[in-house]
C-alpha positions in Angstrom: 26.1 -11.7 50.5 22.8 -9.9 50.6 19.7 -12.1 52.2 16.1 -11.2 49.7 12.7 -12.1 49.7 12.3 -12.1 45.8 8.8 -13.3 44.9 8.0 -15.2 48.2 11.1 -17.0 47.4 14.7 -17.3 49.7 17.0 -15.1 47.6 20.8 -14.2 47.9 22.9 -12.0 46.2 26.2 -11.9 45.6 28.4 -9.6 43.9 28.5 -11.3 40.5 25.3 -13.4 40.8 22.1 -14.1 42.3 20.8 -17.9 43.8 17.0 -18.6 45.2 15.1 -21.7 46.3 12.4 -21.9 43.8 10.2 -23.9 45.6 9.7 -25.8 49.1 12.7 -28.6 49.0 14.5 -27.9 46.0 17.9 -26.4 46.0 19.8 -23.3 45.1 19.1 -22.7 41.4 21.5 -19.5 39.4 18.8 -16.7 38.7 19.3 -13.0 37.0 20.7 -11.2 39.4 19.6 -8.2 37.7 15.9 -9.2 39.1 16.7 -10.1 42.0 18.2 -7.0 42.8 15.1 -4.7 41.5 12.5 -6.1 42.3 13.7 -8.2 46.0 13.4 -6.9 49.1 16.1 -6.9 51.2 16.5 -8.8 54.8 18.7 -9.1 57.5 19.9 -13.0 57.7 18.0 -13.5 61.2 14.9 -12.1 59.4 15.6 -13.9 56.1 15.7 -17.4 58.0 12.8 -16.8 60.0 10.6 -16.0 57.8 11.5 -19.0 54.8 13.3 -21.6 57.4 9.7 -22.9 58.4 8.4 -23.6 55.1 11.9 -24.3 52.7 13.4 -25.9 55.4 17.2 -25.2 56.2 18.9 -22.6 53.9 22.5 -24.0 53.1 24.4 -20.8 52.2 27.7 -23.5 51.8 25.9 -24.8 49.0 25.0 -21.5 47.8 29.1 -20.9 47.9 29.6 -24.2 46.3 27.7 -23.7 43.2 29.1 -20.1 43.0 32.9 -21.0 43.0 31.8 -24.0 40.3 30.3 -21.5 37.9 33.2 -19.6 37.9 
């Protein structure tokens, strides 16, 4: 799992897929990983959290594993 800041957005990629939080207090959504991985930049997970943590609130990467093992 890669940790990205993709358009002021929490991002993650994985090797077959891509999730972000689109906005403050939603949840993981699927987006094209092919964007995320041109255009994100990429974070260490330290740096990820403290820099969206404050204003998305806590970043569940179970749920990110959840929805990525129900997809498939």
């Amino acid at each position: 799992m890669e940790f990205s800041d993709w358009d002021r957005r929490p991002a993650v990629l994985l090797e077959d897929g891509a999730f972000a939080v689109l906005r403050p207090g939603s949840t993981w959504t699927p987006v094209d990983a092919w964007d995320v991985f041109h255009t994100a930049g990429l974070m260490s997970e330290d740096a990820w959290r403290t820099r969206f943590e404050p204003e998305f609130g806590p970043l569940d990467l179970e749920a990110v594993n959840a929805l990525h093992s129900a997809a498939e």
